[in-house]
Every structure is written in C-alpha cells, then in structure tokens.
DSSP file (Angstrom, degrees, kcal/mol; ACC not computed):
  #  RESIDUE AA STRUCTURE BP1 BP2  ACC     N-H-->O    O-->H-N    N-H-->O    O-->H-N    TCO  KAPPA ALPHA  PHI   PSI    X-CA   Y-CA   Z-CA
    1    1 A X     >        0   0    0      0, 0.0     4,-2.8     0, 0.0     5,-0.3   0.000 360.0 360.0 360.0 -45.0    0.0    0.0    0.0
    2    2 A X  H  >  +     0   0    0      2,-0.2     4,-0.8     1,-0.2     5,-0.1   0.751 360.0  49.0 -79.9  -8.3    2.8    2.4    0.5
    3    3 A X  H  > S+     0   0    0      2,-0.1     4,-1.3     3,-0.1     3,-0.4   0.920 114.6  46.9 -76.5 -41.2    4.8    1.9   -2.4
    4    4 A X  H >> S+     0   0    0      1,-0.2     4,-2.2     2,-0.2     3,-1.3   0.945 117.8  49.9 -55.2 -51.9    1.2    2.2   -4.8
    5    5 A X  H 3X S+     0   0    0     -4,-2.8     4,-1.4     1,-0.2    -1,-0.2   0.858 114.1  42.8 -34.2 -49.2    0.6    5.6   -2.3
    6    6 A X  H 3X S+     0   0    0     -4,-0.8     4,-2.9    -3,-0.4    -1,-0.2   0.817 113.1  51.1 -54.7 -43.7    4.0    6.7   -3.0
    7    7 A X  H <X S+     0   0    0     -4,-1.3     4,-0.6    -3,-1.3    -2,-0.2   0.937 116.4  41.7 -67.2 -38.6    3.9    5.9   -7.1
    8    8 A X  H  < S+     0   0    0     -4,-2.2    -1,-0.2     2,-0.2    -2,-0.2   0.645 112.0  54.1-106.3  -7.4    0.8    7.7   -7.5
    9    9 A X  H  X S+     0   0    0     -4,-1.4     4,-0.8    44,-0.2    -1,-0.2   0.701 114.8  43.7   4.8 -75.1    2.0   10.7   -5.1
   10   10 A X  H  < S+     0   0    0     -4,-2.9     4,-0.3     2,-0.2    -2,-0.2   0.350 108.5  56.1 -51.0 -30.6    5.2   11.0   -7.4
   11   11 A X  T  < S+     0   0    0     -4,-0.6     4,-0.5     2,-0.2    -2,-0.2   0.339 104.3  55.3 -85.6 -32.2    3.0   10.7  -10.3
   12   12 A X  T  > S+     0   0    0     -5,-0.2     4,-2.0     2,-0.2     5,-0.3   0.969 108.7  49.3 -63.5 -74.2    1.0   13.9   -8.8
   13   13 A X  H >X S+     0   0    0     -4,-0.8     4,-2.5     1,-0.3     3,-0.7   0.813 109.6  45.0 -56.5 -40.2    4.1   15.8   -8.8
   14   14 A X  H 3> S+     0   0    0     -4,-0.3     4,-2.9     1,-0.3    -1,-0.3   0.922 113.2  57.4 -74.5 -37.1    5.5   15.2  -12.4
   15   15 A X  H 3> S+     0   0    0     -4,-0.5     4,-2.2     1,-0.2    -1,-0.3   0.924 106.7  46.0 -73.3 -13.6    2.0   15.9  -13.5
   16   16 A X  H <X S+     0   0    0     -4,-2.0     4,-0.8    -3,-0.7     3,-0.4   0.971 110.8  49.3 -58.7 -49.6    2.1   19.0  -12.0
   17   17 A X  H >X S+     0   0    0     -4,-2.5     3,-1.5    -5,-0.3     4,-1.3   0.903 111.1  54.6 -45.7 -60.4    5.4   19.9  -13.3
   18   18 A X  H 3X S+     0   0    0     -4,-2.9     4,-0.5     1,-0.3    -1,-0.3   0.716 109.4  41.7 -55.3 -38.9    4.3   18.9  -16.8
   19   19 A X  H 3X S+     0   0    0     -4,-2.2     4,-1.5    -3,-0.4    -1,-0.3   0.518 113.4  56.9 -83.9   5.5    1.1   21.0  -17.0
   20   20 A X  H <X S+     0   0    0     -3,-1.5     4,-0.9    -4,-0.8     5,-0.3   0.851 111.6  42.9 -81.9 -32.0    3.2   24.1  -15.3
   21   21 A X  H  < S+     0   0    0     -4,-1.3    -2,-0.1     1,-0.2    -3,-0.1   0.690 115.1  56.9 -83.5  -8.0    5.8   23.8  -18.2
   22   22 A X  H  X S+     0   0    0     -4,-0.5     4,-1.4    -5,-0.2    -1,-0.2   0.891 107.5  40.9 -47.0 -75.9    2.8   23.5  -20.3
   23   23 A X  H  X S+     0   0    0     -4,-1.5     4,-1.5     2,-0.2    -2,-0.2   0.472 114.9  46.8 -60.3 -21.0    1.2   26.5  -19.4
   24   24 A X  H  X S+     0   0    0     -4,-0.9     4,-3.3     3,-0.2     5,-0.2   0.664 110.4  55.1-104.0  -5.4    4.2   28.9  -19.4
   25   25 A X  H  > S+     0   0    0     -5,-0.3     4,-2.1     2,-0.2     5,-0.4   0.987 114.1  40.7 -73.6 -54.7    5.5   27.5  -22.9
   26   26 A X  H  X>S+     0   0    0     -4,-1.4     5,-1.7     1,-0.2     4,-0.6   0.958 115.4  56.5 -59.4 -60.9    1.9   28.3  -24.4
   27   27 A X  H ><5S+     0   0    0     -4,-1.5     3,-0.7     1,-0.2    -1,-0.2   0.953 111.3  44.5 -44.0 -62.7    2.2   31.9  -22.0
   28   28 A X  H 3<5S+     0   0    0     -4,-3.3    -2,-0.2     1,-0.2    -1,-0.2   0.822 103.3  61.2 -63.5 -26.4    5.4   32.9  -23.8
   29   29 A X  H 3<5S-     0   0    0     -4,-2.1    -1,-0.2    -5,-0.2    -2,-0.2   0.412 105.1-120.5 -67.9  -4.0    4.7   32.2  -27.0
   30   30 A X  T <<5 +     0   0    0     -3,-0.7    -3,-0.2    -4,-0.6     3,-0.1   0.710  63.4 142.2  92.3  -6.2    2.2   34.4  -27.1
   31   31 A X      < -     0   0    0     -5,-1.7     2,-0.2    -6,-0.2    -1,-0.0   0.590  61.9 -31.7 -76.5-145.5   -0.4   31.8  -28.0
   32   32 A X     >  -     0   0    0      1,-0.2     4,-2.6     2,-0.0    -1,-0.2  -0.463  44.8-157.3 -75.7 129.3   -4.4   31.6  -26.7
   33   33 A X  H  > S+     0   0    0      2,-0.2     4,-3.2    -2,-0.2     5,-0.3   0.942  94.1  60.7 -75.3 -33.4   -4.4   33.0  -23.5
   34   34 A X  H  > S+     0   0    0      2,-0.3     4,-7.4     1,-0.2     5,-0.2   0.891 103.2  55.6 -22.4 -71.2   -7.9   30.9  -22.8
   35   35 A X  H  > S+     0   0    0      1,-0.3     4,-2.8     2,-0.2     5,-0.3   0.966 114.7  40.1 -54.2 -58.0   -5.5   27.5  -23.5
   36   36 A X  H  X S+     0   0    0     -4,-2.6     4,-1.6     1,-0.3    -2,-0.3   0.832 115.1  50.2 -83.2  -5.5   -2.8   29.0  -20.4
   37   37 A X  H  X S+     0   0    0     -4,-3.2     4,-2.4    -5,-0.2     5,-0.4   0.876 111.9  44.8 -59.1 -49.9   -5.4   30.0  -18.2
   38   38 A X  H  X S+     0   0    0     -4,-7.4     4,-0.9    -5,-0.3    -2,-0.2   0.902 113.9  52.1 -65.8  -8.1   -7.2   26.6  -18.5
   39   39 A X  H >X S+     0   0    0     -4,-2.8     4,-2.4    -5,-0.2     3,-0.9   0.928 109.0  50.6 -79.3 -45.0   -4.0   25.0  -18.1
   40   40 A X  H 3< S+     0   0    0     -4,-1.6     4,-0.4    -5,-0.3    -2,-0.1   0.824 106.5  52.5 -31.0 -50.8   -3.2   27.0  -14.9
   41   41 A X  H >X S+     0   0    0     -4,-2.4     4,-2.8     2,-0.2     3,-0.7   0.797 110.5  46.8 -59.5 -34.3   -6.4   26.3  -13.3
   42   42 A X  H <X S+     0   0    0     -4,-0.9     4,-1.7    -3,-0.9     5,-0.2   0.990 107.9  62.6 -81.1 -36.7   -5.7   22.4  -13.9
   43   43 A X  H 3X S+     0   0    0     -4,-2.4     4,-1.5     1,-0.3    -1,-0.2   0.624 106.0  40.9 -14.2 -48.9   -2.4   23.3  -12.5
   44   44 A X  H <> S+     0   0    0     -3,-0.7     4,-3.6    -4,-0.4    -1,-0.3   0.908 115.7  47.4 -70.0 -56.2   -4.0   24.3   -9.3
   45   45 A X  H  X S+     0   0    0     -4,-2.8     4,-3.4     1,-0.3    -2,-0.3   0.851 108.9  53.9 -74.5  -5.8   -6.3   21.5   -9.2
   46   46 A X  H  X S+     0   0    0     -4,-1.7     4,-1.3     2,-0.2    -1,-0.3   0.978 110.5  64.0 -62.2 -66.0   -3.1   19.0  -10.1
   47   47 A X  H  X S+     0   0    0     -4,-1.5     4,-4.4     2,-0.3     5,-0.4   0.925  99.9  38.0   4.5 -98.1   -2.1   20.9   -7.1
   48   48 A X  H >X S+     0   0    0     -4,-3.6     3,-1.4     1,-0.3     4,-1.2   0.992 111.2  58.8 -45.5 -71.5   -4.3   20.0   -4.6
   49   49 A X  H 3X S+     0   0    0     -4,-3.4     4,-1.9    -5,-0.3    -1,-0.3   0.759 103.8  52.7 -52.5 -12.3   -4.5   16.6   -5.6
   50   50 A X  H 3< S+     0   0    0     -4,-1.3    -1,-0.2     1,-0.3    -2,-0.2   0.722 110.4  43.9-103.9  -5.3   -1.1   16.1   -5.1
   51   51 A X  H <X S+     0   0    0     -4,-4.4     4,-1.6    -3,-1.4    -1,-0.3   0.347 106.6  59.2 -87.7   0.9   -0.8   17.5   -1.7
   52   52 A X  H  X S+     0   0    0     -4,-1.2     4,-1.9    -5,-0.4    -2,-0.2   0.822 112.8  39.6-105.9 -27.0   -3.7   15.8   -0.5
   53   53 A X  H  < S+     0   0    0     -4,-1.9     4,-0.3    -5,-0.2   -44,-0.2   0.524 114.1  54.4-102.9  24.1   -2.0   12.2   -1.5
   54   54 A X  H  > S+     0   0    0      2,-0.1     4,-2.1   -45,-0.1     5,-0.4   0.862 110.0  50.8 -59.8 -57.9    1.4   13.5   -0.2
   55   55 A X  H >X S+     0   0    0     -4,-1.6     4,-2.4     1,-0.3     3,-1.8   0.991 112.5  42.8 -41.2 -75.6   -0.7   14.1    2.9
   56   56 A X  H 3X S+     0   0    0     -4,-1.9     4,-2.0     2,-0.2    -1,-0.3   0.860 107.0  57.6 -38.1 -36.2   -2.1   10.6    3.0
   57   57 A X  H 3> S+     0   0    0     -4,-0.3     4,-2.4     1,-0.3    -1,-0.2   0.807 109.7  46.5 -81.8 -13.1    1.0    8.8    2.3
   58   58 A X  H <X S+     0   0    0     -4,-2.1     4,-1.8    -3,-1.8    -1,-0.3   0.709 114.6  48.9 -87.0 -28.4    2.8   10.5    5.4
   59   59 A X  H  X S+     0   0    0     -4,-2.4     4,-2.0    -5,-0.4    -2,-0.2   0.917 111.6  43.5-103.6 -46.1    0.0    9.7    7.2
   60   60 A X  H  X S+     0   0    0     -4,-2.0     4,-0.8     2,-0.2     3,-0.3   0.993 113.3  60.8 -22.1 -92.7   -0.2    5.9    6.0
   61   61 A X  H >< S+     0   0    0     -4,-2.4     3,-1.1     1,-0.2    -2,-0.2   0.629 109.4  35.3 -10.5 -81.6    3.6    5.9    6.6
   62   62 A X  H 3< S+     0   0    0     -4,-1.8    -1,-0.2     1,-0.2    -2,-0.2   0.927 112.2  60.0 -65.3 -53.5    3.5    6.7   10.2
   63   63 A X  H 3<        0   0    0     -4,-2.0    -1,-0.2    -3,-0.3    -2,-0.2   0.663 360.0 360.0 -47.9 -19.6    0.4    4.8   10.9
   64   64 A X    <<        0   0    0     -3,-1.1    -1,-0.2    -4,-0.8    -4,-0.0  -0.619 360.0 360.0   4.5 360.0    2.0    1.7    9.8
C-alpha cells in the first residue's frame, strides 16, 4: 500500500510539473491566452490533488 501511495504521489508531482511547463510554454509564446489559463487552473487543481496524496502517504507511513 505504500509503495502504490508513493507511485501515484510522485505521479501527482510530475504531472504537475508537466502542465506548469505546459502552461508557461503556451504563455510565452504568445499563443491563446484561454489555452494557459485553462492549463493554470488544472495546474491548481493537479495541485491539490497532489498534496492531499502527499498528505495521506505521510500519514499511511506513520500509521503503519
């Protein structure tokens, strides 16, 4: 249970990363500002999810 907590955790973060590098490539280029706002916002919500199974997995960890 803690490695899959861990995989999919890890898997949060890089998907953050990926829509941030996403969003600012789209933002410098000059392109539709619509596309890097809606990527920001998933950005956020990537966000969220990825602290909430950071949270959990520390919390699984200790309990343990």
């Amino acid at each position: 249970m803690q490695s899959a907590m861990y995989y999919l955790s890890t898997g949060a973060v890089f998907a953050v990363l990926i829509v941030l590098l996403m969003g600012l490539w789209v933002m410098t280029r000059g392109r539709s500002p619509n596309l890097s706002q809606k990527l920001m916002r998933w950005r956020v919500g990537l966000q969220f999810a990825a602290i909430v199974m950071i949270v959990a997995y520390v919390y699984v960890k200790q309990h343990m």
